[in-house]
C-alpha positions as CSV (number, residue, x, y, z in Angstrom):
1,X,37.8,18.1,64.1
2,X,35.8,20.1,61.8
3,X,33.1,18.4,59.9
4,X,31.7,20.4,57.7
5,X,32.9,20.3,53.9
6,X,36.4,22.5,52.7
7,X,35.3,26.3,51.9
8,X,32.1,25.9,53.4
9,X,31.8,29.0,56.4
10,X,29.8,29.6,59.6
11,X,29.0,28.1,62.6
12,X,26.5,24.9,63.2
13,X,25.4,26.8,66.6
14,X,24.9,29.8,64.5
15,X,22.2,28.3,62.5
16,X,18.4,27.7,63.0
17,X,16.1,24.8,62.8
18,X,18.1,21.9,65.2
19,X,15.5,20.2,66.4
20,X,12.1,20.9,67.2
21,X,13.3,23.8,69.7
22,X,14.7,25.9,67.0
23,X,13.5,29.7,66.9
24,X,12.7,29.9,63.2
25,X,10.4,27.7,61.2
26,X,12.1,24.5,59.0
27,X,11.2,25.9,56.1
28,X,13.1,29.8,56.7
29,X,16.4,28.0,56.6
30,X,19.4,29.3,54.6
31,X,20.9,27.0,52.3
32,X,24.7,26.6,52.8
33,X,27.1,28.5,50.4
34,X,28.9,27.2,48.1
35,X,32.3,29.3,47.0
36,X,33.3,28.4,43.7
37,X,36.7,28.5,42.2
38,X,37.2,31.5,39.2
39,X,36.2,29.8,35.8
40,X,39.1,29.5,33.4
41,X,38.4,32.1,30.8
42,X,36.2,31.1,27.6
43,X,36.8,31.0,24.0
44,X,33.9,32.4,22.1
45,X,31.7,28.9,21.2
46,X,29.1,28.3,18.9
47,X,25.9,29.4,20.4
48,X,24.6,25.7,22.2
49,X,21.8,25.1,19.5
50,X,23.8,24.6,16.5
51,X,26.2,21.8,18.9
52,X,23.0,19.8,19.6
53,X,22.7,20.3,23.2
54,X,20.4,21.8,25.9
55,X,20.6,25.3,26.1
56,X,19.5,24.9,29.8
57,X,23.3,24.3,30.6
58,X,24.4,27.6,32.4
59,X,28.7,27.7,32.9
60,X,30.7,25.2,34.4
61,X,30.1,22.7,36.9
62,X,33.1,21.3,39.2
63,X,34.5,18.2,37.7
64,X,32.8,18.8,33.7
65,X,34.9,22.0,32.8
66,X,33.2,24.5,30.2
67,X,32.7,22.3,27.0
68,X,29.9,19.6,27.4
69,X,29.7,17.4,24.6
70,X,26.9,17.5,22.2
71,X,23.5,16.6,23.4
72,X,24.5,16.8,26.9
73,X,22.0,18.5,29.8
74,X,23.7,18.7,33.4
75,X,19.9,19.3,35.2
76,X,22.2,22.0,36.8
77,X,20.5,25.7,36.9
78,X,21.7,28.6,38.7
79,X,18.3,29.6,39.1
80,X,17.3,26.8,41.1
81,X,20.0,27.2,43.5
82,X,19.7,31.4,44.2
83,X,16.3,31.7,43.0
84,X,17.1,33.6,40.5
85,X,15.1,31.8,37.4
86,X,13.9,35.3,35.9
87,X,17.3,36.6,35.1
88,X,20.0,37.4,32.3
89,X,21.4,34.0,33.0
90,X,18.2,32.1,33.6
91,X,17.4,29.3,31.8
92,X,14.8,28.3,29.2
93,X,11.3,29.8,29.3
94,X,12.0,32.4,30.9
95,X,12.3,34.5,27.7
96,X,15.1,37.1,28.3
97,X,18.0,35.7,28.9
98,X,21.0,35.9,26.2
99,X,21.5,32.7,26.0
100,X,18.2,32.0,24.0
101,X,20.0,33.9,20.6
102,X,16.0,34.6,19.8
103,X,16.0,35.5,16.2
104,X,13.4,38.1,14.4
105,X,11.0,36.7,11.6
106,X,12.8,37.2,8.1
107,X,10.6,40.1,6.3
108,X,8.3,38.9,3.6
109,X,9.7,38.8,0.1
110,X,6.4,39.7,-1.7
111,X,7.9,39.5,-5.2
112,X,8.7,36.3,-5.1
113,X,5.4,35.4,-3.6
114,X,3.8,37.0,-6.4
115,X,6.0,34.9,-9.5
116,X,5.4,31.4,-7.7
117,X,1.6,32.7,-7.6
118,X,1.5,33.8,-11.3
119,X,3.4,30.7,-12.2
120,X,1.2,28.3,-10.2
121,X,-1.5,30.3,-12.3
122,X,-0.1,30.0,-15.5
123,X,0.7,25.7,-14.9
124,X,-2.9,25.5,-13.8
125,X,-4.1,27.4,-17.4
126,X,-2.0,25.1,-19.2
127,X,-3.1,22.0,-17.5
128,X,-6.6,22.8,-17.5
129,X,-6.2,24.2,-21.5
130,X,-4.6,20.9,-22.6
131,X,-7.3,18.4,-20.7
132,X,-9.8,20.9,-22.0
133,X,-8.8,20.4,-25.7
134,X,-8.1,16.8,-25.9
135,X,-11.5,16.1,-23.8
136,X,-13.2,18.0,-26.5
137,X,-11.1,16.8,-29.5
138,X,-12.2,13.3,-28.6
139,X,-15.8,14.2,-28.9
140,X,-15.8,15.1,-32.3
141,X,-17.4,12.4,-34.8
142,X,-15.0,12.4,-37.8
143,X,-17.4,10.0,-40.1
144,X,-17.3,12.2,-43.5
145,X,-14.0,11.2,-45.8
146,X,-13.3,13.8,-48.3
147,X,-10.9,11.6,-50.0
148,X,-13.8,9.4,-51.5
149,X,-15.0,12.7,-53.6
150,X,-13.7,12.6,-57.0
151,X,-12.9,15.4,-59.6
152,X,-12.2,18.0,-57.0
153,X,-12.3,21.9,-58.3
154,X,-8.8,23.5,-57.7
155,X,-8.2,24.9,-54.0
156,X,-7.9,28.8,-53.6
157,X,-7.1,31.4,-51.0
158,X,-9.0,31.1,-47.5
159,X,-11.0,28.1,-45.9
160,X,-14.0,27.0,-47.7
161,X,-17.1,25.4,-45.0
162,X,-20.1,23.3,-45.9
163,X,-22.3,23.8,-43.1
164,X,-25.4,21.3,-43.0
165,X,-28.1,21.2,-40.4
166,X,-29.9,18.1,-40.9
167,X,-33.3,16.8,-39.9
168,X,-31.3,14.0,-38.0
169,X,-33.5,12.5,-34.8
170,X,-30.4,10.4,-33.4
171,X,-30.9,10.1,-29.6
172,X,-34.1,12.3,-29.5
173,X,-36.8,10.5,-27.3
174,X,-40.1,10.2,-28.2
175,X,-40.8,13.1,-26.0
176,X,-38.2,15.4,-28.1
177,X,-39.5,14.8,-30.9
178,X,-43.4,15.4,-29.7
179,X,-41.9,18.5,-27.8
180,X,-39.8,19.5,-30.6
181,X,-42.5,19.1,-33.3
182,X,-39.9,16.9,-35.5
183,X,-42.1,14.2,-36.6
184,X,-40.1,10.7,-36.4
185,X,-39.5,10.0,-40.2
186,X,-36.6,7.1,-40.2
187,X,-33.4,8.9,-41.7
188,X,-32.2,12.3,-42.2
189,X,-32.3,14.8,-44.5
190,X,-30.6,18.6,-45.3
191,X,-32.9,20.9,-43.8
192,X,-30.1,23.6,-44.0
193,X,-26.8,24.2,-46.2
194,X,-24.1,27.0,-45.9
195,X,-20.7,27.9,-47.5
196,X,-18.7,29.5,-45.2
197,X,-15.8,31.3,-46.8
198,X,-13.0,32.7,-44.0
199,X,-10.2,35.1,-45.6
200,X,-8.5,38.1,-45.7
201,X,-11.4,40.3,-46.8
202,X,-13.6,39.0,-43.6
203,X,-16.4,35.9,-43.5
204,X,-18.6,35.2,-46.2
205,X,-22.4,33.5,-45.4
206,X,-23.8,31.9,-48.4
207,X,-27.1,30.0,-47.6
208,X,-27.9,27.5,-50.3
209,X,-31.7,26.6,-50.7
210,X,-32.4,23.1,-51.0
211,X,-35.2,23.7,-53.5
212,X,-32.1,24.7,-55.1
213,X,-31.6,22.8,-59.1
214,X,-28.5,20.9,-59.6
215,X,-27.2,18.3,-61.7
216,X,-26.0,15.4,-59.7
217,X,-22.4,14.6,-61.3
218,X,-20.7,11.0,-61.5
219,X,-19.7,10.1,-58.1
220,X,-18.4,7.4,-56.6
221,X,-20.5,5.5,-54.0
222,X,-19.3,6.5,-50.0
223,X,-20.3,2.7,-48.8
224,X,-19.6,0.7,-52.4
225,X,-17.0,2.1,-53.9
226,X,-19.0,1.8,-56.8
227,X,-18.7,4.4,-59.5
228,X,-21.9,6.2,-60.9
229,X,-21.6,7.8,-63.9
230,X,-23.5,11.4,-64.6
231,X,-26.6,11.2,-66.2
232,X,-27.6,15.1,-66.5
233,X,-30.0,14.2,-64.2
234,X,-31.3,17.7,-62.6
235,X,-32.8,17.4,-58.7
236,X,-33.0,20.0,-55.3
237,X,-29.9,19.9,-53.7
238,X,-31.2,18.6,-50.7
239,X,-31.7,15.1,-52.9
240,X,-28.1,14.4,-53.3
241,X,-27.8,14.1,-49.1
242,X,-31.1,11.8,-48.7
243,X,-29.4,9.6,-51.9
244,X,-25.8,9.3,-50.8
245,X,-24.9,11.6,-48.0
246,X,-22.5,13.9,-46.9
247,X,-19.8,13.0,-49.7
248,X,-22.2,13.3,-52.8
249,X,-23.6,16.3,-51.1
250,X,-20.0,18.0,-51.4
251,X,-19.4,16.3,-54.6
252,X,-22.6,18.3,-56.0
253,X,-22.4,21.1,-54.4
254,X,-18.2,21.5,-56.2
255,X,-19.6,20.1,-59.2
256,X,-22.1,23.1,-59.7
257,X,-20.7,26.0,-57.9
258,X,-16.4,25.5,-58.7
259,X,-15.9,25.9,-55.3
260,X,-13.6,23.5,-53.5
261,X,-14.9,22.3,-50.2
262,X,-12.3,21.9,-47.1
263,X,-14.3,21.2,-44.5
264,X,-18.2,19.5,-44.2
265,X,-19.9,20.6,-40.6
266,X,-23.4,18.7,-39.6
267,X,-25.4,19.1,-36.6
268,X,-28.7,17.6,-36.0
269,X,-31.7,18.9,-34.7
270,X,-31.4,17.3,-31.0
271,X,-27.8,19.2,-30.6
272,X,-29.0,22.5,-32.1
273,X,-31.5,23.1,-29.5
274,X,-29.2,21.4,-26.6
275,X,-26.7,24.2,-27.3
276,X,-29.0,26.8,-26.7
277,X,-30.1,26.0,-23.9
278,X,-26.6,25.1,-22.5
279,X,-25.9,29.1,-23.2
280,X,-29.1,30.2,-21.5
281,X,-31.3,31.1,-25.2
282,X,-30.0,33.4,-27.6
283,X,-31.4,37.1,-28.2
284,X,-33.2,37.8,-31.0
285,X,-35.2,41.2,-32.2
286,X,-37.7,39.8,-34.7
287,X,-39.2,42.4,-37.2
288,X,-42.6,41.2,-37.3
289,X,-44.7,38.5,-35.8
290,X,-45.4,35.2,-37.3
291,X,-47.2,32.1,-36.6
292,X,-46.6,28.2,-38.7
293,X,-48.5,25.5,-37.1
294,X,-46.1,23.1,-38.9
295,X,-42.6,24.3,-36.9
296,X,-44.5,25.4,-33.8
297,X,-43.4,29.3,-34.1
298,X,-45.6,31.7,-32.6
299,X,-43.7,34.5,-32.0
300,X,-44.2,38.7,-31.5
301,X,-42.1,41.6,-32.6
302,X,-39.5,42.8,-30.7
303,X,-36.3,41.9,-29.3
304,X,-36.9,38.4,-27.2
305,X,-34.6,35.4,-25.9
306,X,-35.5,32.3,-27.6
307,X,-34.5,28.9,-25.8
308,X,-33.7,25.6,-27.6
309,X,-37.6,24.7,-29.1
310,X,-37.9,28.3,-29.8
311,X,-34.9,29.0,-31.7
312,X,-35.6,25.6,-33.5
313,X,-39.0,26.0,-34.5
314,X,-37.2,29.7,-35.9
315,X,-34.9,28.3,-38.1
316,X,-36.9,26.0,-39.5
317,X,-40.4,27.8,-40.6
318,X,-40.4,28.5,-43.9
319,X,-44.5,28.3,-44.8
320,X,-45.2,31.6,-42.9
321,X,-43.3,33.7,-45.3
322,X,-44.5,34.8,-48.9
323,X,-40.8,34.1,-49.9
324,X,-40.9,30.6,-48.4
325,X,-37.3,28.7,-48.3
326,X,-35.3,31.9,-49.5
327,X,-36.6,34.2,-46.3
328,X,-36.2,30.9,-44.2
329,X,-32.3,30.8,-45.0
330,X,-31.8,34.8,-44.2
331,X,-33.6,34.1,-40.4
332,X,-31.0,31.4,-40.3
333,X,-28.3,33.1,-41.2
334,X,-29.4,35.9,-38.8
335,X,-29.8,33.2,-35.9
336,X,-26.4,31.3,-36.6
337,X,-24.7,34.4,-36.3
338,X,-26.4,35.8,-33.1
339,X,-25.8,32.2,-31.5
340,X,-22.4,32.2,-32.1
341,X,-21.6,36.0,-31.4
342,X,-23.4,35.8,-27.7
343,X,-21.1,32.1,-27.2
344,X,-18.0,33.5,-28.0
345,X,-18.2,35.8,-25.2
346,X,-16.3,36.2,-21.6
347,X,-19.3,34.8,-19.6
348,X,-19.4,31.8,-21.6
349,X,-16.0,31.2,-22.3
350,X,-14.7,31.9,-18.4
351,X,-17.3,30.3,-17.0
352,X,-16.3,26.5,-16.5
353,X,-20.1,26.0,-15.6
354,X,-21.4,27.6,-19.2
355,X,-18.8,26.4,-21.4
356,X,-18.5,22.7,-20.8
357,X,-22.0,22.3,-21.5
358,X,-21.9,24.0,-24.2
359,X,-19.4,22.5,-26.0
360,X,-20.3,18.9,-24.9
361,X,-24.1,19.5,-26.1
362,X,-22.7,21.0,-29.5
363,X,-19.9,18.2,-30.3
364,X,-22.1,15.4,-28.8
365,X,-23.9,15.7,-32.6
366,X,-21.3,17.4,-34.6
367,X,-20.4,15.6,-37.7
368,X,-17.2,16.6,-39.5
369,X,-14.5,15.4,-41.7
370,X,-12.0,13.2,-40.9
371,X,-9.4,15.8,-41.7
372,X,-11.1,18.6,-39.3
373,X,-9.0,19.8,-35.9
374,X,-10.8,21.3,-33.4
375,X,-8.8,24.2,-34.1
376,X,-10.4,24.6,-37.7
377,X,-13.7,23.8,-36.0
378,X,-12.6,27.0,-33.5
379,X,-11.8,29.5,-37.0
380,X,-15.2,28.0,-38.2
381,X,-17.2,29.4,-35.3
382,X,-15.1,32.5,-35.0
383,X,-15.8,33.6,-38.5
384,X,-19.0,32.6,-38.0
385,X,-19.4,35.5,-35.5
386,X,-17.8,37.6,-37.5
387,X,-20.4,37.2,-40.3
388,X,-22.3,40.6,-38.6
389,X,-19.4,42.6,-38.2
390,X,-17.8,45.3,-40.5
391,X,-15.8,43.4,-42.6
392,X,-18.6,40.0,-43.0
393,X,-21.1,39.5,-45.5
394,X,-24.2,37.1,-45.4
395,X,-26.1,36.4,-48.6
396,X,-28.0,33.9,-50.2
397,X,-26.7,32.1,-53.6
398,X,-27.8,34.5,-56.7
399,X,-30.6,33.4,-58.0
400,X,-32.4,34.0,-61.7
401,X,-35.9,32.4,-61.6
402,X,-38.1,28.6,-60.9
403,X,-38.4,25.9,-63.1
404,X,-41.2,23.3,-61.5
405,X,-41.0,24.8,-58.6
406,X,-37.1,24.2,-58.2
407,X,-35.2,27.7,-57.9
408,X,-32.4,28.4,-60.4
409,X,-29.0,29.8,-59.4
410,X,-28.1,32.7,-62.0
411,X,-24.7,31.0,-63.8
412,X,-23.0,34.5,-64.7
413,X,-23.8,35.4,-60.8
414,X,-22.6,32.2,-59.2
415,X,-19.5,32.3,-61.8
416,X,-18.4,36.2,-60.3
417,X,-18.8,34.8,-56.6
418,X,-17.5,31.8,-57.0
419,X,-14.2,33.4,-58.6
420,X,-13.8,36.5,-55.9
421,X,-14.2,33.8,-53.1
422,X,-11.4,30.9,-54.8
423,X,-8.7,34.9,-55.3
424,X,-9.7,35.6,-51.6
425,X,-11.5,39.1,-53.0
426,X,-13.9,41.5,-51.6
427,X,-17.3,39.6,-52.4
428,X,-19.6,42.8,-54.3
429,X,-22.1,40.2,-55.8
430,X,-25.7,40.4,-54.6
431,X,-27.2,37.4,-53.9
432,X,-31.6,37.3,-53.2
């Protein structure tokens, strides 16, 4: 009887290796053939990775038929048996055979990297702009109430600024003020006042001088409420600040110019200089040199860059100049300008490193109205840069003559000015 399995061919003497006698070494023997039945013919199947199972699987095996069931892996490879594992049919790894279905890499679709870039960039603006504002809009100190100034002159055309600088100390050290040459007098007073007019016709810089004559009007009292009736009595402007602040300061200044006020400014003399040094100094070309032992100045001719204890000693001499407080206000107005005009600029505004110091030293001290946005605070400095341009003017209020060593404003002046700025017109009057 023959033992060897159905289909299987050749003769037992006919092969090598029985026993230890055999001619050819154990490991040179054949392995026994296998003849398979013809496969059934095949429907075209999904390729084997979308059902789930190994793609090792390589056609049928006696007893499973063609279609394994998802997830199913036989362990049964061609390759093992013939040696064949680097062919068409070979199994996974091997890296060209058909049944891998390798795909090729989609191209890239730059333009629609491009819009998810520029709207990535455009989300991170907007957050960054929002946080921005609202960080600095909570900085501002909205202590002066407009409402509590009585008798108020009509409003006109444009946006009408009183811009103070004040001898304020708040938060200086004793160092500061030794460094700073401010003294340490309890208080503060106006050692600076501006209208700022913003229309149509361009910005308009009128300094007020606070040796400046006026008649302090009835007002009513920004702590008591109480109500103080005008007595005629005549004082420098900078009197009606030191004897009830901000609100009898634009109270006074409306009573004797016309002009309605919108919005009152104030920064003290700490925050001045901390916001030019946040910019790096500002650049100044000063005509001639001057020296006041008073303010600390000492300075040459020529174009320089002043930092923060320069530019305040600067601002505030006034005894090194044969026209005192009135050439004193023009250097100011020439500073103010070139401080804001080198601020508003791309290296400040782009750089996250320049601006937030900036605008934290500067609000830190600002004192506004309670009706002021930071947007209006933004026009404010805006058309204060534009003071130097074409289209700007920069004066100081007309003056006629002295009386006791107060300097009078010239009425019929004052009156012309007062009436092109409320209509919005080209200001021609000359001020001193």
């Amino acid at each position: 009887m023959n033992d060897w399995p159905d289909r299987r061919t050749g003769d037992r003497s006919e092969r090598y290796g029985r026993g230890s006698a055999s001619p050819q070494p154990e490991s040179a023997r054949a392995m026994p053939h296998i003849q398979r039945r013809p496969a059934p013919p095949q429907r075209p199947t999904v390729p084997p990775q979308s059902q789930g199972y190994d793609d090792r699987y390589q056609g049928g095996q006696p007893g499973y038929g063609n279609s394994p069931e998802p997830g199913y892996d036989s362990g049964y490879n061609t390759g093992q048996v013939y040696g064949g594992g680097g062919g068409r049919g070979g199994g996974r790894g091997d890296g060209g055979g058909d049944a891998g279905y390798v795909q090729g890499r989609p191209p890239v679709d730059w333009r629609r990297r491009i819009k998810l870039g520029a709207l990535t960039l455009v989300v991170v603006l907007l957050v960054v702009s929002v946080s921005t504002y609202f960080w600095a809009d909570g900085k501002l100190k909205r202590e002066v109430d407009l409402a509590k100034v009585i008798e108020r002159p009509e409003a006109g055309d444009g946006t009408n600024y009183l811009i103070v600088g004040s001898d304020s100390r708040e938060g200086m050290s004793a160092e500061d003020k030794k460094r700073l040459r401010t003294g340490s007098a309890e208080g503060k007073r106006t050692d600076s006042m501006m209208i700022l007019h913003d229309g149509s016709n361009g910005p308009t810089l009128i300094s007020l001088p606070r040796d400046s004559q006026v008649e302090i009007p009835s007002f009513k009292g920004s702590e008591s409420g109480k109500m103080f009736p005008g007595t005629g009595r005549q004082v420098k402007l900078n009197a009606a600040y030191a004897e009830d602040g901000p609100e009898l300061l634009v109270r006074t200044v409306e009573f004797n110019t016309g002009l309605r006020i919108d919005h009152y400014v104030e920064i003290g003399f700490g925050g001045f200089a901390q916001i030019v040094d946040a910019i790096g100094g500002v650049e100044m070309d000063i005509p001639k040199a001057f020296k006041d032992k008073k303010s600390g100045a000492d300075f040459q001719a020529g174009k320089q860059t002043l930092n923060g204890e320069q530019s305040l000693a600067f601002v505030r001499t006034r005894y090194a100049f044969a026209g005192s407080d009135l050439d004193r206000t023009k250097n100011q107005q020439k500073f103010l300008a070139a401080l804001a005009s080198q601020t508003a600029t791309p290296s400040t505004i782009l750089n996250p490193f320049k601006l937030y110091p900036t605008m934290g030293a500067g609000l830190d001290t600002l004192i506004v109205d309670k009706d002021m946005s930071l947007w209006s605070l933004a026009n404010m400095f805006f058309a204060m840069k534009g003071v130097t341009g074409g289209d700007g003017t920069s004066m100081n209020m007309p003056i006629s003559g002295s009386s006791g060593g107060n300097l009078v404003w010239d009425k019929a002046k004052v009156k012309q000015l007062v009436q092109q700025l409320k209509n919005d017109e080209k200001v021609t009057v000359k001020g001193n």
